[in-house]
Jmol script that loads the backbone (N, CA, C; Angstrom):
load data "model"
ATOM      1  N   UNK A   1     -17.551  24.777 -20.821  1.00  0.00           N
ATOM      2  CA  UNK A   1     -16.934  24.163 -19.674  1.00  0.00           C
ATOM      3  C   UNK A   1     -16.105  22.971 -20.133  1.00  0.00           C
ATOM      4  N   UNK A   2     -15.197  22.765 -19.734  1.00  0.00           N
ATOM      5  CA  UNK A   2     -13.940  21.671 -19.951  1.00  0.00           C
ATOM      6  C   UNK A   2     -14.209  20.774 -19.499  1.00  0.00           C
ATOM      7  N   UNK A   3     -14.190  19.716 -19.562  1.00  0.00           N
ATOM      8  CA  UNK A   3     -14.393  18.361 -18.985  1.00  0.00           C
ATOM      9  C   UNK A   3     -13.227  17.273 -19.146  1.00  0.00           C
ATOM     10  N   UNK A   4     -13.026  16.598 -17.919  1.00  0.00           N
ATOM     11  CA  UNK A   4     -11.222  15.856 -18.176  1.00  0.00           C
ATOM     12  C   UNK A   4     -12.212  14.438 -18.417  1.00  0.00           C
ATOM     13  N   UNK A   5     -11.529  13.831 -19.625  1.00  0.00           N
ATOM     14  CA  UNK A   5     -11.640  12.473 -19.936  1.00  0.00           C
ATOM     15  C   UNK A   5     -11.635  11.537 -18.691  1.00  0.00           C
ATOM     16  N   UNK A   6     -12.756  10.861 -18.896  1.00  0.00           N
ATOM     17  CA  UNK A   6     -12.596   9.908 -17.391  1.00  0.00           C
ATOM     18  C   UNK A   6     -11.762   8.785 -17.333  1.00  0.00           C
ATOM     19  N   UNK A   7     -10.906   8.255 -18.388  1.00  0.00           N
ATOM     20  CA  UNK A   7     -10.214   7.679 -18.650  1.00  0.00           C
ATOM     21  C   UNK A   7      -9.101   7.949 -17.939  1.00  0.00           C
ATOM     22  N   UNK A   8      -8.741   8.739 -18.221  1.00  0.00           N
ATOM     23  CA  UNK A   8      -7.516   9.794 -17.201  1.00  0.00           C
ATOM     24  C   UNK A   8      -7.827   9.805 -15.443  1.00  0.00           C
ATOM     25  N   UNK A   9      -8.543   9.940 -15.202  1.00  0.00           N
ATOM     26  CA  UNK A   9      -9.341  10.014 -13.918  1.00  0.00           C
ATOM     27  C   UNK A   9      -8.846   8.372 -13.066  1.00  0.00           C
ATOM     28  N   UNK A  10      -9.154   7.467 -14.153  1.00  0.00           N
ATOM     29  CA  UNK A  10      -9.200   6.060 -13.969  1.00  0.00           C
ATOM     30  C   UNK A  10      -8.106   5.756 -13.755  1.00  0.00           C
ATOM     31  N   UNK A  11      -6.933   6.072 -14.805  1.00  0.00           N
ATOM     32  CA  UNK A  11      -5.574   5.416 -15.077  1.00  0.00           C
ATOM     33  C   UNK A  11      -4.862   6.312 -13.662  1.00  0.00           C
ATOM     34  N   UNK A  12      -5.451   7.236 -12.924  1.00  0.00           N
ATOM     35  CA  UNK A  12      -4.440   7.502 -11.655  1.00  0.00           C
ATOM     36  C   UNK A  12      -5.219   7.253 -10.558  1.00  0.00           C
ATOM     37  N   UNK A  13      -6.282   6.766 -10.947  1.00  0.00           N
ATOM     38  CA  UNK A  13      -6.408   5.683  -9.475  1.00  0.00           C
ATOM     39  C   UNK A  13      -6.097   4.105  -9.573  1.00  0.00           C
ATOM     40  N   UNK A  14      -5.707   4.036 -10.328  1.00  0.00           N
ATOM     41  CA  UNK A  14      -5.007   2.846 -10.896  1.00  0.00           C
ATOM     42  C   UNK A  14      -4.016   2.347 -10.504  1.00  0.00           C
ATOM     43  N   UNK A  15      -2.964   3.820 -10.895  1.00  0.00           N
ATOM     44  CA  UNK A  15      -1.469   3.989 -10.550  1.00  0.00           C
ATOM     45  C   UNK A  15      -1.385   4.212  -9.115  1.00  0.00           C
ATOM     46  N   UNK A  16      -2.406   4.765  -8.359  1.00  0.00           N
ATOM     47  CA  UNK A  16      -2.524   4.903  -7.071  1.00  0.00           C
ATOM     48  C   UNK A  16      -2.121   3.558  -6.320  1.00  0.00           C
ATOM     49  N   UNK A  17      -3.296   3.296  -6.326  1.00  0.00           N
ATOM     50  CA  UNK A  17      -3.770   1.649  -6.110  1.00  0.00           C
ATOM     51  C   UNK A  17      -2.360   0.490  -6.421  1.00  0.00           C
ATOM     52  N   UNK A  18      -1.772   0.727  -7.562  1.00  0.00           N
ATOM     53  CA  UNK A  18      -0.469   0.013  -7.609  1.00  0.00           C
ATOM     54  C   UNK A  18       0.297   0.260  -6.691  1.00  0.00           C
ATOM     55  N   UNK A  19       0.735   1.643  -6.680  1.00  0.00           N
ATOM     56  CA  UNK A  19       1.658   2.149  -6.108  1.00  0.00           C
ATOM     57  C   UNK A  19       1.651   1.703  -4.275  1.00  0.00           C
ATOM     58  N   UNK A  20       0.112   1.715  -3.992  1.00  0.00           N
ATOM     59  CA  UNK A  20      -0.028   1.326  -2.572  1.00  0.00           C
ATOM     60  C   UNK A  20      -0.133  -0.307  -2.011  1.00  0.00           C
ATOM     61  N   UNK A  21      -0.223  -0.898  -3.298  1.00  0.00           N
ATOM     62  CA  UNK A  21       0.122  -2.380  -3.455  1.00  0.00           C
ATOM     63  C   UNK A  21       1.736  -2.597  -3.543  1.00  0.00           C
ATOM     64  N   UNK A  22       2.616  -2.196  -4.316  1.00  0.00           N
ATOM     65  CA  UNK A  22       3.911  -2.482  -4.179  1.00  0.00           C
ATOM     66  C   UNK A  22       4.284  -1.871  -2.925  1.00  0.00           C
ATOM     67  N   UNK A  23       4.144  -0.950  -2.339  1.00  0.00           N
ATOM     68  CA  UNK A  23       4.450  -0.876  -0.883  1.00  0.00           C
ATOM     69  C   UNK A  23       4.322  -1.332   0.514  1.00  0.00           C
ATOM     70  N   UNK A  24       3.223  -1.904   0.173  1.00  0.00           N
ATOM     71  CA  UNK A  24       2.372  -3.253   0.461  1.00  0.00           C
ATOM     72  C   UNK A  24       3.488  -4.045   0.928  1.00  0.00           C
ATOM     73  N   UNK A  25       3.146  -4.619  -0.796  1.00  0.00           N
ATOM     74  CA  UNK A  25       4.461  -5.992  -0.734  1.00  0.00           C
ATOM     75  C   UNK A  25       5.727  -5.767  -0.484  1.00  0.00           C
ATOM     76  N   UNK A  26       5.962  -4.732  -0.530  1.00  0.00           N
ATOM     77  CA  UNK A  26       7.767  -4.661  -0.062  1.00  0.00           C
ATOM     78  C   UNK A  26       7.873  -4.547   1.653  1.00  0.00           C
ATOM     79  N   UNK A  27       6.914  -3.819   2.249  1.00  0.00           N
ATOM     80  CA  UNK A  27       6.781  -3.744   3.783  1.00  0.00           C
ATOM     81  C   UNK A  27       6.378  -5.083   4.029  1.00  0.00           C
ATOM     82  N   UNK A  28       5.577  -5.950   3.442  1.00  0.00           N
ATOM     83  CA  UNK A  28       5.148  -7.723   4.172  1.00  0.00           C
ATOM     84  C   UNK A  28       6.936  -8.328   3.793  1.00  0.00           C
ATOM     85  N   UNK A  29       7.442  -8.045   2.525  1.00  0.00           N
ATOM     86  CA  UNK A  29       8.313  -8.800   2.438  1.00  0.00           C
ATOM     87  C   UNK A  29       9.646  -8.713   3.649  1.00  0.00           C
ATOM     88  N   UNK A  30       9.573  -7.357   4.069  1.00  0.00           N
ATOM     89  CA  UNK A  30      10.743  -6.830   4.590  1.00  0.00           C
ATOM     90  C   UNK A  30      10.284  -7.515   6.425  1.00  0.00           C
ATOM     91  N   UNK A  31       9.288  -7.166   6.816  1.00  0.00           N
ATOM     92  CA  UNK A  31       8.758  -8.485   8.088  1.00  0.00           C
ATOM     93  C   UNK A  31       8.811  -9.777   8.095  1.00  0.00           C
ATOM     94  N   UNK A  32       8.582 -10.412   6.825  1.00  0.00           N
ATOM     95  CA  UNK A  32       8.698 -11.580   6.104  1.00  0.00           C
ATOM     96  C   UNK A  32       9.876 -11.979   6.673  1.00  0.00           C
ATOM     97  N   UNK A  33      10.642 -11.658   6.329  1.00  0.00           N
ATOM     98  CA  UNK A  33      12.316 -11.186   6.559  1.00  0.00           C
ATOM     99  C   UNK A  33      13.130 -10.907   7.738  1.00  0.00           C
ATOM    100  N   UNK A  34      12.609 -10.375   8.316  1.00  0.00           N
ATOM    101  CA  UNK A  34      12.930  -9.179   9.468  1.00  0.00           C
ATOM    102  C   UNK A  34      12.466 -11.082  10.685  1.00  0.00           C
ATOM    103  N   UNK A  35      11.508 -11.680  10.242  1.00  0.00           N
ATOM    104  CA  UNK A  35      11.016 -12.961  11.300  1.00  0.00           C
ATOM    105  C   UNK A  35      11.460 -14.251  11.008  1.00  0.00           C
ATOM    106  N   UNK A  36      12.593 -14.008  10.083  1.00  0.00           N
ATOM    107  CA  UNK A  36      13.442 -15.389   9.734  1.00  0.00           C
ATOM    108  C   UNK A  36      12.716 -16.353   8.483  1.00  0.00           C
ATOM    109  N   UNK A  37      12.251 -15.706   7.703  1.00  0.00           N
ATOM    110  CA  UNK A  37      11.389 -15.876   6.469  1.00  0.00           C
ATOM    111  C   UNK A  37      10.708 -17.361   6.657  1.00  0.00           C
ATOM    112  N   UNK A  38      10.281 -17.655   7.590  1.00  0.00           N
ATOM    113  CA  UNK A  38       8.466 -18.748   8.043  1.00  0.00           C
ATOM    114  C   UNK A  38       8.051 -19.084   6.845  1.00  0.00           C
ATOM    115  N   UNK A  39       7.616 -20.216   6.607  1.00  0.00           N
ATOM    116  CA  UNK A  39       6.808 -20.652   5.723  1.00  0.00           C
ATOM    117  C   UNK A  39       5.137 -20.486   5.831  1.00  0.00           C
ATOM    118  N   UNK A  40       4.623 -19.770   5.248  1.00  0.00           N
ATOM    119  CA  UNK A  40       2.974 -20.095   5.431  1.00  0.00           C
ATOM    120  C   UNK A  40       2.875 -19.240   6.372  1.00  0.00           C
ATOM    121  N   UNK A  41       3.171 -18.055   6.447  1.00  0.00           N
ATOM    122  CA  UNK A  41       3.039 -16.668   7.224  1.00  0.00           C
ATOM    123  C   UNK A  41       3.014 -15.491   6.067  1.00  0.00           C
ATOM    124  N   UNK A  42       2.685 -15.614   5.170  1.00  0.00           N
ATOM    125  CA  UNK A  42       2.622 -14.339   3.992  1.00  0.00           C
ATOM    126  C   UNK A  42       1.054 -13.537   4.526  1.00  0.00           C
ATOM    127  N   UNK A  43       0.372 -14.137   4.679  1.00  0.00           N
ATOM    128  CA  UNK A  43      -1.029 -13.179   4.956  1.00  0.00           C
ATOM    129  C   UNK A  43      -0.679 -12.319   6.290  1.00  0.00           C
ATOM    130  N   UNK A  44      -0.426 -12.878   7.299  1.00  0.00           N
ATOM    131  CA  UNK A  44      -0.096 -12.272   8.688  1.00  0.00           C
ATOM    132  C   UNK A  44       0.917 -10.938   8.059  1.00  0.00           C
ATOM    133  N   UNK A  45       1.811 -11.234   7.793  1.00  0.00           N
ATOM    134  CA  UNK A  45       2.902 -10.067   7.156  1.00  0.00           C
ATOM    135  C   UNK A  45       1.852  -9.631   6.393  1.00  0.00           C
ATOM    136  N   UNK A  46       1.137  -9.495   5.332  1.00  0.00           N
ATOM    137  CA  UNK A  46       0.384  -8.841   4.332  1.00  0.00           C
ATOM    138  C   UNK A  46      -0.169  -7.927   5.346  1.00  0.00           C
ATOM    139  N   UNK A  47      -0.924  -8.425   6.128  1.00  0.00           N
ATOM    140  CA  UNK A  47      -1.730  -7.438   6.797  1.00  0.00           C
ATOM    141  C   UNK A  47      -1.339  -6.662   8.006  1.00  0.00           C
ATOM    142  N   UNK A  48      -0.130  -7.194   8.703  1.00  0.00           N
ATOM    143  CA  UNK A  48       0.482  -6.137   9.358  1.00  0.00           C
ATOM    144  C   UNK A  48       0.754  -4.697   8.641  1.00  0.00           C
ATOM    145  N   UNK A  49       1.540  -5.175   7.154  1.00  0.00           N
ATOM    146  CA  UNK A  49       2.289  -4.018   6.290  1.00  0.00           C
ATOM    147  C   UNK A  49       1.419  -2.947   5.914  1.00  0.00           C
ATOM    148  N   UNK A  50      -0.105  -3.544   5.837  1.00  0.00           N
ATOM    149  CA  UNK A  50      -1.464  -2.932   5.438  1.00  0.00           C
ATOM    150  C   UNK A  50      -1.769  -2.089   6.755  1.00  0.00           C
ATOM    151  N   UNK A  51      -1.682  -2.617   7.748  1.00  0.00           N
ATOM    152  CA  UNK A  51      -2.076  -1.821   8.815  1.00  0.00           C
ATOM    153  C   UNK A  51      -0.921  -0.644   9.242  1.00  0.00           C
ATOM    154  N   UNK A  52       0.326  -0.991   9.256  1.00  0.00           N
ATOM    155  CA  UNK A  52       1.396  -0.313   9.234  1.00  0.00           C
ATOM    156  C   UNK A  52       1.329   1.245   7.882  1.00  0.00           C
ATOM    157  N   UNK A  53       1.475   0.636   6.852  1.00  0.00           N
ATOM    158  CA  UNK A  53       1.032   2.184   5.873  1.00  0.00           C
ATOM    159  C   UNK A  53      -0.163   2.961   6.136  1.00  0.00           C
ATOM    160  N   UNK A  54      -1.321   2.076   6.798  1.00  0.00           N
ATOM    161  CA  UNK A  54      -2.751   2.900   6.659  1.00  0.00           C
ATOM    162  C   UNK A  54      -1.977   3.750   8.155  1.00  0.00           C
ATOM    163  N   UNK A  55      -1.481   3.536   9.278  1.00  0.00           N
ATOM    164  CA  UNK A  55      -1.331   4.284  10.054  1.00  0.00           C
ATOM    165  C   UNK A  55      -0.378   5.835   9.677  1.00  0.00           C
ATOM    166  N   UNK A  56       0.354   5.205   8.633  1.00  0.00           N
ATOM    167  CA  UNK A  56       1.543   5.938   8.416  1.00  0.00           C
ATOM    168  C   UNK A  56       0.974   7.038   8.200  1.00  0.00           C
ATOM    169  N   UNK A  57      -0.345   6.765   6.905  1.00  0.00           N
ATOM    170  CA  UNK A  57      -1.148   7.920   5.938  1.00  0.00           C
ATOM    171  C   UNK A  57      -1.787   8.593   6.985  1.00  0.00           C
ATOM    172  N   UNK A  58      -2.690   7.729   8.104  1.00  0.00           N
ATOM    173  CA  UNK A  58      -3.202   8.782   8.887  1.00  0.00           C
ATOM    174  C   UNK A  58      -2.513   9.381   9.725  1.00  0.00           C
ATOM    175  N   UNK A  59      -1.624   9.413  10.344  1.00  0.00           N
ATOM    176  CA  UNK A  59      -0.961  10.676  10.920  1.00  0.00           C
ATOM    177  C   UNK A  59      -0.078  11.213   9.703  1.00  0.00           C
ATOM    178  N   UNK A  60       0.219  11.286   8.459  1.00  0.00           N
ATOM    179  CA  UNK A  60       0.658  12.041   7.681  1.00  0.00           C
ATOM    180  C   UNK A  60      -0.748  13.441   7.450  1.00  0.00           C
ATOM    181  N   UNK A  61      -1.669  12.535   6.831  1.00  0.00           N
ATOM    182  CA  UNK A  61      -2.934  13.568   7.155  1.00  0.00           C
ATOM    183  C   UNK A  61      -3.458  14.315   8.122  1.00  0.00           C
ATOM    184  N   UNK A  62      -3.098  13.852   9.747  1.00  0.00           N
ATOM    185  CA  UNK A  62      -2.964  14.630  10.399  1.00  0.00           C
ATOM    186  C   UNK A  62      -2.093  15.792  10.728  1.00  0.00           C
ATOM    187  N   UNK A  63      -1.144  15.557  10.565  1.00  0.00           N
ATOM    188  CA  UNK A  63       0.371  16.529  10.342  1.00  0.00           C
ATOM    189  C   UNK A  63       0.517  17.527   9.695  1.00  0.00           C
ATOM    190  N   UNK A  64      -0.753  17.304   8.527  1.00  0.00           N
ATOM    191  CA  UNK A  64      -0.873  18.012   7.324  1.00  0.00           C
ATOM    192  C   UNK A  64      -1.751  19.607   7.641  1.00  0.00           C
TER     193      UNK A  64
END
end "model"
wireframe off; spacefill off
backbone 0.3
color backbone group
């Protein structure tokens, strides 16, 4: 029986995890933005952008 290195396993939830972090930050930045760029409003945008992709994924998974 074959067995995949767990190393490998690791490094693409990794890349995952990045990948859903820079999208992250580019959706807070683009609200950031979009609200006349505020000082001391980065978390509020962080977590809109967070709530905004998690919706995106679940009706993509639904769709699916």
């Amino acid at each position: 029986m074959f067995k995949q290195p767990t190393h490998k396993i690791r490094s693409a939830k990794k890349s995952d995890a990045a990948a859903n972090h820079e999208k992250v930050e580019a959706r807070a930045y683009q609200l950031w933005l979009l609200r006349g760029s505020p000082a001391g409003s980065d978390q509020e945008d962080w977590y809109r952008a967070e709530a905004e992709l998690k919706d995106q994924r679940q009706a993509n998974e639904q769709a699916a």
